[in-house]
Structures are given as structure tokens and as C-alpha cells.
PyMOL Python script that loads the backbone (N, CA, C, O; Angstrom):
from pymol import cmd

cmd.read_pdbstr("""\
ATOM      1  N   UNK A   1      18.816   8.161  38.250  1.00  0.00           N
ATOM      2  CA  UNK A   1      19.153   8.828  36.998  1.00  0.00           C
ATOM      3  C   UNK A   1      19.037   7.851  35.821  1.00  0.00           C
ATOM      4  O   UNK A   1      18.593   8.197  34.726  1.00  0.00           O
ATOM      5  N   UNK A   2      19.587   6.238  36.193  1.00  0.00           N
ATOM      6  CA  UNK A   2      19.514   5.419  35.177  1.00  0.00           C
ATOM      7  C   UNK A   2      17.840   5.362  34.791  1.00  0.00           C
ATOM      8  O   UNK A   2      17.368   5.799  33.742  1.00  0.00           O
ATOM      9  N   UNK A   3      17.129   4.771  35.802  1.00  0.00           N
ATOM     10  CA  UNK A   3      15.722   5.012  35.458  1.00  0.00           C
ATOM     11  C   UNK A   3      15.219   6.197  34.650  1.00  0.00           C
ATOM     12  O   UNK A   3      14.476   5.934  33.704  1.00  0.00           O
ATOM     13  N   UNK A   4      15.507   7.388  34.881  1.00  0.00           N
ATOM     14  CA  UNK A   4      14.675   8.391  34.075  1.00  0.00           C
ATOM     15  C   UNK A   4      14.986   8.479  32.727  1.00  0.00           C
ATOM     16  O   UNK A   4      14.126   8.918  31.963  1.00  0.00           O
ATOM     17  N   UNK A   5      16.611   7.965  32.092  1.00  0.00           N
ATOM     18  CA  UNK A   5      17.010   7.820  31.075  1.00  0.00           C
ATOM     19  C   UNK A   5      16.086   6.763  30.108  1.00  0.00           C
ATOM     20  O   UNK A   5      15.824   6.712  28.906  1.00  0.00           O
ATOM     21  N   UNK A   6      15.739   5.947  31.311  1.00  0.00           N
ATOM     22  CA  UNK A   6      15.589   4.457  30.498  1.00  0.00           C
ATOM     23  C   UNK A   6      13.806   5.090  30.106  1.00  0.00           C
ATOM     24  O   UNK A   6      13.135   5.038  29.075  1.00  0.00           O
ATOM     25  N   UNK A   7      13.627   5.461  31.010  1.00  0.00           N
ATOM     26  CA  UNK A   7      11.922   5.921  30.556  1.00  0.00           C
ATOM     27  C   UNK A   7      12.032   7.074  29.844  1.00  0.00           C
ATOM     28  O   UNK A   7      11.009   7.279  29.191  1.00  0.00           O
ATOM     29  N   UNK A   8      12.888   7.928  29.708  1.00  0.00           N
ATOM     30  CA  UNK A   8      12.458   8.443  28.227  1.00  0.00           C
ATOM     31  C   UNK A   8      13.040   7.999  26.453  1.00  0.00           C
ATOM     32  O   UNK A   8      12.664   8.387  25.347  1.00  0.00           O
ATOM     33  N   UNK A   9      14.197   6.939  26.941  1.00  0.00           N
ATOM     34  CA  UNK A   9      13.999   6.380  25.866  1.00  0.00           C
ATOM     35  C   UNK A   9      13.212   5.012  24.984  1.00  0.00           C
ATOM     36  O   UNK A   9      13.323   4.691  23.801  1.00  0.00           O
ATOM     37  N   UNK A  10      12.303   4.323  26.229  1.00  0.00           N
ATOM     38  CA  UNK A  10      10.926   3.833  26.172  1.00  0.00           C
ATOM     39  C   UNK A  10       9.731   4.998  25.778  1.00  0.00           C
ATOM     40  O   UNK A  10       8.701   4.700  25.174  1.00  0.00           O
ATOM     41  N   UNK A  11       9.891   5.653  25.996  1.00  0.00           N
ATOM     42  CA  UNK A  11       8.526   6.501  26.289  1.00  0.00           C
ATOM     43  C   UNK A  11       8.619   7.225  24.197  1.00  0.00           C
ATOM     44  O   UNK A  11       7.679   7.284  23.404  1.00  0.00           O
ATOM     45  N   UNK A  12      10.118   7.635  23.962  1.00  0.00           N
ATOM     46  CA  UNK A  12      10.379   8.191  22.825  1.00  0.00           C
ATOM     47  C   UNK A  12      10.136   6.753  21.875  1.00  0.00           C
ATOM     48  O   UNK A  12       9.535   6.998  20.829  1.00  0.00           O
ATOM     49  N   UNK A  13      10.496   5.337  22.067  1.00  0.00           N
ATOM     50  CA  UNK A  13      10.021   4.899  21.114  1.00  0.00           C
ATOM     51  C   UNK A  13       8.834   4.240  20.836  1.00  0.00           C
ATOM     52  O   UNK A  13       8.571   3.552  19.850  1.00  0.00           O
ATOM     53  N   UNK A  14       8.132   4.514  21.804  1.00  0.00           N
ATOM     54  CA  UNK A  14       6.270   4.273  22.180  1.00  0.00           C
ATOM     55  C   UNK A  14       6.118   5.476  21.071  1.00  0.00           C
ATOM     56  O   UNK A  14       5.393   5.161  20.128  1.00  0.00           O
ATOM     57  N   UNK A  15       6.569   6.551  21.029  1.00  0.00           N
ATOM     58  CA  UNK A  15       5.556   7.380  20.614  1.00  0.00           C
ATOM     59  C   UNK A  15       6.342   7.507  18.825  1.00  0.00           C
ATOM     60  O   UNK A  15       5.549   7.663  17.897  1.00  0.00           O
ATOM     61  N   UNK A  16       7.402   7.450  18.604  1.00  0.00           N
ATOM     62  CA  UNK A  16       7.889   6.819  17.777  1.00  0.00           C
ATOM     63  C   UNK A  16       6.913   5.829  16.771  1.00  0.00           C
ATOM     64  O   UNK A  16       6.596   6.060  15.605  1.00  0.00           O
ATOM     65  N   UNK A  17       6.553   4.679  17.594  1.00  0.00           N
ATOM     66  CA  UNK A  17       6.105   3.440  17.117  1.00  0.00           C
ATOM     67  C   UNK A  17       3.970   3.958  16.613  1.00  0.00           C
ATOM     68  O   UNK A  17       3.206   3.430  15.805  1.00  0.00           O
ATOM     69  N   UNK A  18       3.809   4.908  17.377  1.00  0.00           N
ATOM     70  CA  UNK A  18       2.693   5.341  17.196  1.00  0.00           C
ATOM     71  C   UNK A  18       2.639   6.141  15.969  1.00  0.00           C
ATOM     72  O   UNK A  18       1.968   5.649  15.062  1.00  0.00           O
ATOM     73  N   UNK A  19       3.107   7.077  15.785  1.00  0.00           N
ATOM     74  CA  UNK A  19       3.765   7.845  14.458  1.00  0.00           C
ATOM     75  C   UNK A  19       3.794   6.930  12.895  1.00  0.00           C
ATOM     76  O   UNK A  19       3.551   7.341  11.760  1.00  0.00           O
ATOM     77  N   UNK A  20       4.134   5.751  13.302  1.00  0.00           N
ATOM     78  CA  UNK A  20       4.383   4.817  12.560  1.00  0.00           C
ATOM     79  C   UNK A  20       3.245   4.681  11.021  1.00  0.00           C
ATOM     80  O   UNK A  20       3.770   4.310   9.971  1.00  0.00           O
ATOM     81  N   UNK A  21       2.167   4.917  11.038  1.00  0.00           N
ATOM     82  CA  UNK A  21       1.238   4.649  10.325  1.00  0.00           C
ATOM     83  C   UNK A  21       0.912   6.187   9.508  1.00  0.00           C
ATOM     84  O   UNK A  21      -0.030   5.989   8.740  1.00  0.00           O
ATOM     85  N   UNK A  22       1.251   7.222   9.453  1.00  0.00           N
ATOM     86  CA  UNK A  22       1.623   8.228   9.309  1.00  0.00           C
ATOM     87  C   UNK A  22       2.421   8.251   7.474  1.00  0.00           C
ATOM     88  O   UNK A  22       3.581   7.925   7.226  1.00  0.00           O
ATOM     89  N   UNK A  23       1.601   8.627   6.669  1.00  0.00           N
ATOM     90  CA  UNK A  23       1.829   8.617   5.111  1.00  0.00           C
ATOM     91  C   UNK A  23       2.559   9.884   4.975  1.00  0.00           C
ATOM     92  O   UNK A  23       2.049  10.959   5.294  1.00  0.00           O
ATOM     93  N   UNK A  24       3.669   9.777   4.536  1.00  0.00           N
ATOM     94  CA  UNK A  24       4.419  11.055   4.264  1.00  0.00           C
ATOM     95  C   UNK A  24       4.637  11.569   2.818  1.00  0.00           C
ATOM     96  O   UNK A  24       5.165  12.635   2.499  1.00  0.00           O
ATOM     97  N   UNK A  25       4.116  10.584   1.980  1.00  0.00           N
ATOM     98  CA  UNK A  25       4.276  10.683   0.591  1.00  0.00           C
ATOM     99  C   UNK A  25       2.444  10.973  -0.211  1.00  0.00           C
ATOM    100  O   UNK A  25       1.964  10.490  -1.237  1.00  0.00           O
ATOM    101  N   UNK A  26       1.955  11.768   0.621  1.00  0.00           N
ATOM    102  CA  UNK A  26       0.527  11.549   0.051  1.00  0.00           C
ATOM    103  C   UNK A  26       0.328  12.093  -1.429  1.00  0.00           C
ATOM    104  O   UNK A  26       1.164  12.560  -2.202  1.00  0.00           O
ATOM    105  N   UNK A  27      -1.247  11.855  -1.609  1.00  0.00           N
ATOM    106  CA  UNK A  27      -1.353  12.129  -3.528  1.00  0.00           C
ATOM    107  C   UNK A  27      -0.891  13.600  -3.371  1.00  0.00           C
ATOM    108  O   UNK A  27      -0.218  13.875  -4.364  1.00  0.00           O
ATOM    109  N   UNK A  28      -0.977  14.667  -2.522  1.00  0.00           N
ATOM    110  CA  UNK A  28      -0.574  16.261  -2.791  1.00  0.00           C
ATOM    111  C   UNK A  28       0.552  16.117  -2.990  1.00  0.00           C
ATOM    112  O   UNK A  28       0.954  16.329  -4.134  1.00  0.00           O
ATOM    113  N   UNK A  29       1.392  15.748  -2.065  1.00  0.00           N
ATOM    114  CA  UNK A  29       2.701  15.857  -2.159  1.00  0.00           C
ATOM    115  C   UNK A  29       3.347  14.723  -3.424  1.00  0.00           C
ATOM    116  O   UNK A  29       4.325  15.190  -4.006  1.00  0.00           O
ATOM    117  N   UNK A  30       2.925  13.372  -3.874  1.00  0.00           N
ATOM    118  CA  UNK A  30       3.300  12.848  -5.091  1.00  0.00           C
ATOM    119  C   UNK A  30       2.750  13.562  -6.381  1.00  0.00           C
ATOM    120  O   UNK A  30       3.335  13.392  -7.451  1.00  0.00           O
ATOM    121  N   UNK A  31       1.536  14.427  -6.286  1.00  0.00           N
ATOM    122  CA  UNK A  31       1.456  15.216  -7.352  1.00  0.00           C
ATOM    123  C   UNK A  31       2.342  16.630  -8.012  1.00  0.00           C
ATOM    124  O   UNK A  31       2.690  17.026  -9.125  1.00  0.00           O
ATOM    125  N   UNK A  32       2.442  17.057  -6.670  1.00  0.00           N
ATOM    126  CA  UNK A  32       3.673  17.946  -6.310  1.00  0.00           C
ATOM    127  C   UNK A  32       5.039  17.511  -7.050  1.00  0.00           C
ATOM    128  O   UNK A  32       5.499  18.130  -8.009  1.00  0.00           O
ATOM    129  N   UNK A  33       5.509  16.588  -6.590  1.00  0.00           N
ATOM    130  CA  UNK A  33       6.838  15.615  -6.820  1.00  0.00           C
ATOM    131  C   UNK A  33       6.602  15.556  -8.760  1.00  0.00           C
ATOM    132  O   UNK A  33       7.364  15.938  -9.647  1.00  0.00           O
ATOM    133  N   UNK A  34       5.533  15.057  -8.821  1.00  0.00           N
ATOM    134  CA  UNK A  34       5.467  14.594 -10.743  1.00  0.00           C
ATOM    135  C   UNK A  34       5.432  16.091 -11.247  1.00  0.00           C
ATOM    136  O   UNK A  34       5.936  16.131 -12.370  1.00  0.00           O
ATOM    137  N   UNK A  35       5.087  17.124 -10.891  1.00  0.00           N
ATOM    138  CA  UNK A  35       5.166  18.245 -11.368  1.00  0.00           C
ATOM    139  C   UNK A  35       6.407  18.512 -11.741  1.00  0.00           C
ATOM    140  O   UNK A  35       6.725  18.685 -12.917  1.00  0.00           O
ATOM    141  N   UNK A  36       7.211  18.567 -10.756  1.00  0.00           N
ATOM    142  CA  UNK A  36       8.913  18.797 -10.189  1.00  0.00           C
ATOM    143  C   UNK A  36       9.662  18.586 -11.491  1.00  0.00           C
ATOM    144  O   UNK A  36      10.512  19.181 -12.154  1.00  0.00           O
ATOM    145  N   UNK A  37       8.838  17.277 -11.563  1.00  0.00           N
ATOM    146  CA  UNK A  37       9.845  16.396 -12.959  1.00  0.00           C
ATOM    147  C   UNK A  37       9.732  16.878 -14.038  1.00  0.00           C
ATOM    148  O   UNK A  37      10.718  17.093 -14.743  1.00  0.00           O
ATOM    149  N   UNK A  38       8.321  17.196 -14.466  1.00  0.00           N
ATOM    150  CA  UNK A  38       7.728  17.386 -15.382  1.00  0.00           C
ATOM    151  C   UNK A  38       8.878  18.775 -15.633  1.00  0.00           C
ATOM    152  O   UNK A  38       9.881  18.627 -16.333  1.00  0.00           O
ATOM    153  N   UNK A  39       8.650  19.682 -15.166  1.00  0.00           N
ATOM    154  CA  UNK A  39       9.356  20.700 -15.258  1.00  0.00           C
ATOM    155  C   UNK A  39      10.885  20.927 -15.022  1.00  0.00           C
ATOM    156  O   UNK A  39      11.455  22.003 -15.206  1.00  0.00           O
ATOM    157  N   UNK A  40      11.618  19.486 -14.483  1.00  0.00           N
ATOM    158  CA  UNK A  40      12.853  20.003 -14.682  1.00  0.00           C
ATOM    159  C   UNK A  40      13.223  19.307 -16.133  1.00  0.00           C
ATOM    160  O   UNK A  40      14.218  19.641 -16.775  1.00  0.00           O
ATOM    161  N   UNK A  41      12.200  18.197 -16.605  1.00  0.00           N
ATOM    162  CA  UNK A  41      12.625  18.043 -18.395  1.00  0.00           C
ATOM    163  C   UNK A  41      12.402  18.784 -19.368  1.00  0.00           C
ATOM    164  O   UNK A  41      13.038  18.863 -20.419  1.00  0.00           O
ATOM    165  N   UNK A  42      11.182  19.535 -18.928  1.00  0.00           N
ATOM    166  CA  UNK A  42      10.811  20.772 -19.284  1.00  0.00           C
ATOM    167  C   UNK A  42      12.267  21.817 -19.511  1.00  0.00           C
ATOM    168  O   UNK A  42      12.465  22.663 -20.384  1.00  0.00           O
ATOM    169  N   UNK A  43      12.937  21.487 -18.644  1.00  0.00           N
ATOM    170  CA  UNK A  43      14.169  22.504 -18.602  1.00  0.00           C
ATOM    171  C   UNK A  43      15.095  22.380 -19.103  1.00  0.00           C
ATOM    172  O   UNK A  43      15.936  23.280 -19.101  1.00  0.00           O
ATOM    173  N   UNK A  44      15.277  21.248 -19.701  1.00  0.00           N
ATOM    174  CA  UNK A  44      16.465  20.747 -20.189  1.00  0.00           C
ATOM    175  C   UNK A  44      16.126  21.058 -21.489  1.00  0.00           C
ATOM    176  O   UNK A  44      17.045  21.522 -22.165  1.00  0.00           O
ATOM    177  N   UNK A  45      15.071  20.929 -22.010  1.00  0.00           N
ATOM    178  CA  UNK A  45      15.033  21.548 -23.790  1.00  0.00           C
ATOM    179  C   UNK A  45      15.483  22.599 -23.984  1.00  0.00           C
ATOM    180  O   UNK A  45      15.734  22.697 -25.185  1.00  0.00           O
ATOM    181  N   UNK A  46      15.801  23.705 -23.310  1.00  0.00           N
ATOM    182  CA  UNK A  46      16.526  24.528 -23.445  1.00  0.00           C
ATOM    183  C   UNK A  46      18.163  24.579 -22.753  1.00  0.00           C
ATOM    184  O   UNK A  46      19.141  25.103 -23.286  1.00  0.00           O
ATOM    185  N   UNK A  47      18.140  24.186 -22.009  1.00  0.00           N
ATOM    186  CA  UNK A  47      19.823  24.006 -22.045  1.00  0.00           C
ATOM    187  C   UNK A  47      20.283  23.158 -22.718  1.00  0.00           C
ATOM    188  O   UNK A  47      21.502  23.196 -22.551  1.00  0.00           O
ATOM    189  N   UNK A  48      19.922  22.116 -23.648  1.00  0.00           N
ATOM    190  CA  UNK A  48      20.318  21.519 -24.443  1.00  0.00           C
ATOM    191  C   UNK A  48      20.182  22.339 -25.668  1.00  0.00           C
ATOM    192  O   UNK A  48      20.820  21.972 -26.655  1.00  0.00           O
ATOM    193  N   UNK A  49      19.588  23.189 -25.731  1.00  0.00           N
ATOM    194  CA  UNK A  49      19.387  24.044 -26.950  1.00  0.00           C
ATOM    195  C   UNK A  49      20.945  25.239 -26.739  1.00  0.00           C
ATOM    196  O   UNK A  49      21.528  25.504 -27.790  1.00  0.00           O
ATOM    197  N   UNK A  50      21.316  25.656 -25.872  1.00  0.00           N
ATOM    198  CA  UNK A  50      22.257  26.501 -25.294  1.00  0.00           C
ATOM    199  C   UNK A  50      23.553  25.604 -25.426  1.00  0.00           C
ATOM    200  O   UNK A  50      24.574  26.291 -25.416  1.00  0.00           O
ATOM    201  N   UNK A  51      23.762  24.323 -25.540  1.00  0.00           N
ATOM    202  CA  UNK A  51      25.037  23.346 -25.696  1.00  0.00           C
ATOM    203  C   UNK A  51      25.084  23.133 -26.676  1.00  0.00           C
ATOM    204  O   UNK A  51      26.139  22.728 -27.164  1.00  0.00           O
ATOM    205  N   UNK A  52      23.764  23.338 -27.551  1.00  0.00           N
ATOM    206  CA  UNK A  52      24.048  22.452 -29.103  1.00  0.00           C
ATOM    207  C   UNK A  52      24.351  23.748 -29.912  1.00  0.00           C
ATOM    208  O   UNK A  52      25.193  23.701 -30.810  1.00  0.00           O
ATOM    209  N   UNK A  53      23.449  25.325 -29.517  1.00  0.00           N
ATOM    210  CA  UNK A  53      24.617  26.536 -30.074  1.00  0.00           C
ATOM    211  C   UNK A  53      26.581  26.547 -30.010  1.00  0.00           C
ATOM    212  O   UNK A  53      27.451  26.815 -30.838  1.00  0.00           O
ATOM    213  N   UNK A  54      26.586  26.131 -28.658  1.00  0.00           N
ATOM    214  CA  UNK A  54      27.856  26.430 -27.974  1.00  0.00           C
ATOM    215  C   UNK A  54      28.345  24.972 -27.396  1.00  0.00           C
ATOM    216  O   UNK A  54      28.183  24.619 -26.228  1.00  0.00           O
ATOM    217  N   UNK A  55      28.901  24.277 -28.304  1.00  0.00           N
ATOM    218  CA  UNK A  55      29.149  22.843 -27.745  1.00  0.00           C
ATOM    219  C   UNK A  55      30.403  22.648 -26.889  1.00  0.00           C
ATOM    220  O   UNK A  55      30.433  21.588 -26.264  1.00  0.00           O
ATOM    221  N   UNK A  56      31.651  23.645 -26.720  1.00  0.00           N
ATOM    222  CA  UNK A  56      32.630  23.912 -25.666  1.00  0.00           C
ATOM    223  C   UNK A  56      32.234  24.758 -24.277  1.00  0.00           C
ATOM    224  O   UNK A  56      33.029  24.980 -23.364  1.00  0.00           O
ATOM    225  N   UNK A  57      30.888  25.166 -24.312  1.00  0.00           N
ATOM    226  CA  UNK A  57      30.060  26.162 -23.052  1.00  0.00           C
ATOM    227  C   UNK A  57      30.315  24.830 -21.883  1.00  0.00           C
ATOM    228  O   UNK A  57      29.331  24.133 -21.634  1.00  0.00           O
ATOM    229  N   UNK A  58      31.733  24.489 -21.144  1.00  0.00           N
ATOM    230  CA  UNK A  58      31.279  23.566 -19.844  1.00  0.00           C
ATOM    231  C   UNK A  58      30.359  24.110 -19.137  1.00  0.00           C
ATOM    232  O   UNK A  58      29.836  23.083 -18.704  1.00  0.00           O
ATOM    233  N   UNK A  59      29.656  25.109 -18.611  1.00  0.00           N
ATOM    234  CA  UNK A  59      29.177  25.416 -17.679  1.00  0.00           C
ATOM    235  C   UNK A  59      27.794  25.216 -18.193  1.00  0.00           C
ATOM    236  O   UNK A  59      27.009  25.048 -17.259  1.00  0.00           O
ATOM    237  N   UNK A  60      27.119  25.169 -19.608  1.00  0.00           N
ATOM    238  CA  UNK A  60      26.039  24.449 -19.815  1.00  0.00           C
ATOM    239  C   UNK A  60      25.837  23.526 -19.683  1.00  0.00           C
ATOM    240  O   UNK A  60      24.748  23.145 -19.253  1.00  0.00           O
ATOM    241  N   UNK A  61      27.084  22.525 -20.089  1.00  0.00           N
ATOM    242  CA  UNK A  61      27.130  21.452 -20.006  1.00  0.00           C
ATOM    243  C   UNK A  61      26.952  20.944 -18.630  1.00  0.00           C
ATOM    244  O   UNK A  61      26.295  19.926 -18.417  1.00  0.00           O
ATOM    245  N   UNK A  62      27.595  21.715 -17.566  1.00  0.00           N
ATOM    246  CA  UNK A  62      27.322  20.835 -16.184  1.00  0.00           C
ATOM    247  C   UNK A  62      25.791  21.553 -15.731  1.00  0.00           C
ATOM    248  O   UNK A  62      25.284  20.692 -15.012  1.00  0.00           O
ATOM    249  N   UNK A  63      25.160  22.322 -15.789  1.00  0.00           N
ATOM    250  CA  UNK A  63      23.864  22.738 -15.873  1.00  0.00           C
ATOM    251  C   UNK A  63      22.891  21.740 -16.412  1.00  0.00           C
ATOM    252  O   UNK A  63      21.859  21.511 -15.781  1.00  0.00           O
ATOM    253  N   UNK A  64      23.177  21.074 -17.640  1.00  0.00           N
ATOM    254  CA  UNK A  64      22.305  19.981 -17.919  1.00  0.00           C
ATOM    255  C   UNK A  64      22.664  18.957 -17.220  1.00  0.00           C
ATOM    256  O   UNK A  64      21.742  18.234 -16.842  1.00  0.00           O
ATOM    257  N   UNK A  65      24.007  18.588 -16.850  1.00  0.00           N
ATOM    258  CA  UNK A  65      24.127  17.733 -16.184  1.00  0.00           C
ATOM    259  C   UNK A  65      23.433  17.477 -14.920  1.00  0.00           C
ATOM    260  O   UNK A  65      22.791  16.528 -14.471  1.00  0.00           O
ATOM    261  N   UNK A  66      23.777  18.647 -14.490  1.00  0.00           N
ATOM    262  CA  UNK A  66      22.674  18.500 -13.278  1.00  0.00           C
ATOM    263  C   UNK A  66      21.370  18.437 -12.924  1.00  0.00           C
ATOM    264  O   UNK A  66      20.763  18.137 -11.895  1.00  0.00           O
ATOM    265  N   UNK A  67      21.005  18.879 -14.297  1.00  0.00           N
ATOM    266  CA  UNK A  67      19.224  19.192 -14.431  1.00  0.00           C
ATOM    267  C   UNK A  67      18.600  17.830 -14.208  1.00  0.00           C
ATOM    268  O   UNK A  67      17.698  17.500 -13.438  1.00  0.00           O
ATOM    269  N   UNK A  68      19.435  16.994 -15.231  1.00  0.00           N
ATOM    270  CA  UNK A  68      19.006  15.734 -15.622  1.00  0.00           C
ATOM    271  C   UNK A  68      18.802  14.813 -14.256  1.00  0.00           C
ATOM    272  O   UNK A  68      17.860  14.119 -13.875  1.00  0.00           O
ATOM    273  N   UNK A  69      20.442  15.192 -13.540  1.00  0.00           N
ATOM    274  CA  UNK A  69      20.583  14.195 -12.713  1.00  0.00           C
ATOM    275  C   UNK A  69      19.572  14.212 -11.396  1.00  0.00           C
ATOM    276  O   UNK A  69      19.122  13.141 -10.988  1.00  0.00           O
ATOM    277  N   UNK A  70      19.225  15.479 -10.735  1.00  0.00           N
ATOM    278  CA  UNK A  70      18.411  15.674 -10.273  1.00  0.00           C
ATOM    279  C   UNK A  70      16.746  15.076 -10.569  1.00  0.00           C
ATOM    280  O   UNK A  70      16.114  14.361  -9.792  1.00  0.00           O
ATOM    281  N   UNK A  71      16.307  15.550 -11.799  1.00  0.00           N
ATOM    282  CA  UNK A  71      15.043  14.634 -12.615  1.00  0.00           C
ATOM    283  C   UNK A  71      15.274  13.397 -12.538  1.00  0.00           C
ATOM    284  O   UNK A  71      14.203  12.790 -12.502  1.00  0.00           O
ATOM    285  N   UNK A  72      16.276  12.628 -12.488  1.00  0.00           N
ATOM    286  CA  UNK A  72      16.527  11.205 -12.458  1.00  0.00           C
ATOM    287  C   UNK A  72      16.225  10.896 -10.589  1.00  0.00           C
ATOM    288  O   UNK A  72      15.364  10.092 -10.232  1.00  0.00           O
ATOM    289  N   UNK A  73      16.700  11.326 -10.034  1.00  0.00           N
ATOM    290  CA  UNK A  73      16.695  11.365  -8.568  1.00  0.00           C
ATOM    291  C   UNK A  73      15.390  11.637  -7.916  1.00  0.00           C
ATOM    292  O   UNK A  73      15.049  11.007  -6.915  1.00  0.00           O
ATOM    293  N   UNK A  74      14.429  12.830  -8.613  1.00  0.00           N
ATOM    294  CA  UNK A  74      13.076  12.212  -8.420  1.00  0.00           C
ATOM    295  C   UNK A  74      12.847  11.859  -8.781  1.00  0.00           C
ATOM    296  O   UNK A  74      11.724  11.894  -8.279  1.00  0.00           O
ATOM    297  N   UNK A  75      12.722  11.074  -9.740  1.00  0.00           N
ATOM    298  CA  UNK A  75      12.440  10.037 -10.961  1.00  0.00           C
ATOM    299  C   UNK A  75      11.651   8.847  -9.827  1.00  0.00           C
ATOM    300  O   UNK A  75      10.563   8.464  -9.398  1.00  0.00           O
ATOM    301  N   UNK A  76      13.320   8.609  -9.743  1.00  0.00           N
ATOM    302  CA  UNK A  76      13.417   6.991  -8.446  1.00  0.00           C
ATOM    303  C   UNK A  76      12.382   7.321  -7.118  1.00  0.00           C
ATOM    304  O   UNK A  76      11.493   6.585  -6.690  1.00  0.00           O
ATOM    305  N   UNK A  77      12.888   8.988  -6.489  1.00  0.00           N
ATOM    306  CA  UNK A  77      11.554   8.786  -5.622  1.00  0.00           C
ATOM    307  C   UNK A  77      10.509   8.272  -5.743  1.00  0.00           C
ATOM    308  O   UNK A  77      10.146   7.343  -5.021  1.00  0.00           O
ATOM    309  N   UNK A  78       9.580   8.933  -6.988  1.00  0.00           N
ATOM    310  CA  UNK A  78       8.512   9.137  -7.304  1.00  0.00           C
ATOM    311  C   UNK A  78       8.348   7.509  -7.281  1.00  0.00           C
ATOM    312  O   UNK A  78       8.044   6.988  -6.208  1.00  0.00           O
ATOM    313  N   UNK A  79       8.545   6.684  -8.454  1.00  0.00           N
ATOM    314  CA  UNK A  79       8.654   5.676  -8.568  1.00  0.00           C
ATOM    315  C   UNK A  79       8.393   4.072  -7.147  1.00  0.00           C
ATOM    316  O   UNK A  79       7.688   3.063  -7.161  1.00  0.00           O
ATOM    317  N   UNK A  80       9.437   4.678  -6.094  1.00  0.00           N
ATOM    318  CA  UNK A  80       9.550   4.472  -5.178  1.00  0.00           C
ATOM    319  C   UNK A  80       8.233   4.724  -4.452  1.00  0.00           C
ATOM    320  O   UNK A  80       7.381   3.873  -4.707  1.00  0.00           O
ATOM    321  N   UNK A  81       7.944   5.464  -3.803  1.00  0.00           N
ATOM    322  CA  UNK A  81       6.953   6.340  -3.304  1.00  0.00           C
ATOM    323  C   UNK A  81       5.644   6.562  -3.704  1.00  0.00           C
ATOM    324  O   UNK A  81       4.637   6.532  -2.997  1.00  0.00           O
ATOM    325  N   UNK A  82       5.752   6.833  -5.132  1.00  0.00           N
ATOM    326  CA  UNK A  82       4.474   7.007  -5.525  1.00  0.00           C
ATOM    327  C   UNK A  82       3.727   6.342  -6.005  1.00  0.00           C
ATOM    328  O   UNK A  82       2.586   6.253  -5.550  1.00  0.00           O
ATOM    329  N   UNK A  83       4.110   5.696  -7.023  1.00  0.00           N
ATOM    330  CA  UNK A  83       3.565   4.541  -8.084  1.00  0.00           C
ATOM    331  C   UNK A  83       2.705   3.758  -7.662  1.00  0.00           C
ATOM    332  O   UNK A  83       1.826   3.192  -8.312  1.00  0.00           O
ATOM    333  N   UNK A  84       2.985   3.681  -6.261  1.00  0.00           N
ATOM    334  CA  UNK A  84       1.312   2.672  -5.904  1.00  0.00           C
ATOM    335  C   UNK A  84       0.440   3.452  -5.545  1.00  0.00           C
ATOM    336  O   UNK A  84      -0.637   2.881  -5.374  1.00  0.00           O
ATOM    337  N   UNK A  85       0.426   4.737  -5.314  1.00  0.00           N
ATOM    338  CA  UNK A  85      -0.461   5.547  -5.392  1.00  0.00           C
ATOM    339  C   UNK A  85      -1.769   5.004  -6.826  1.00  0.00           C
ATOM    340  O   UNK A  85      -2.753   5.706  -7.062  1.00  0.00           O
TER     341      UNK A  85
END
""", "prot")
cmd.dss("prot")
cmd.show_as("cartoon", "prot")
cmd.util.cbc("prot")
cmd.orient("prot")
């Protein structure tokens, strides 16, 4: 039983280690990603337009908050990931 354990967790990181060379961030998918961005700053010109009518609206306010923070978060992917593209 010890043996069959031990060969499939050899065998899982053989194939693991093969996998290895395997681009998960390609130009579709980093073009994809810069779109993302593009359009969630895109989004924020208007909820910032909706906070600066209504500057006590919290719930705009955490709406941009989040817009942003998210765009910042692929930001770093992209950056990460893509840029040597």
C-alpha cells in the first residue's frame, strides 16, 4: 500500500514538472486582462460623477471604492504577468 502511494505521488509530480513550461498568461489572455482595466476606469468616470452629485451617497462611495480597488489589483497582475510580453 506504502508503495502505490509513493508512486502516485512520484508519478503526480513527474507530470506536474512536465506541465511546467506551460504559459498561462498568454498575449489573448494579457490583452483580455488590459481591456478589463481599461474598462473598469472607464467606470469610474461615472461613479465619480454620481458622488460628486451626491457626496453623502456611501453606497457610491464604496462602489468606487471598489471599482478602483479591483483596477488596481489587475493593474499589479498585468504588470506582473504581462509587461514582458
Amino acid at each position: 500500500m506504502k508503495f502505490k502511494v509513493l508512486l502516485v505521488i512520484i508519478f503526480c509530480s513527474f507530470a506536474n514538472l512536465a506541465n511546467a513550461e506551460e504559459v498561462f498568461f498568454t498575449n489573448d489572455r494579457c490583452s483580455g486582462l488590459k481591456s478589463t482595466i481599461e474598462n473598469l476606469i472607464l467606470l469610474t468616470d461615472g461613479q465619480w460623477g454620481k458622488l460628486l452629485t451626491n457626496p453623502n451617497d456611501n453606497g457610491a462611495a464604496s462602489e468606487l471604492s471598489w471599482t478602483m480597488n479591483l483596477a488596481e489589483n489587475y493593474s499589479s497582475l498585468y504588470s506582473v504577468f504581462c509587461a514582458k510580453n
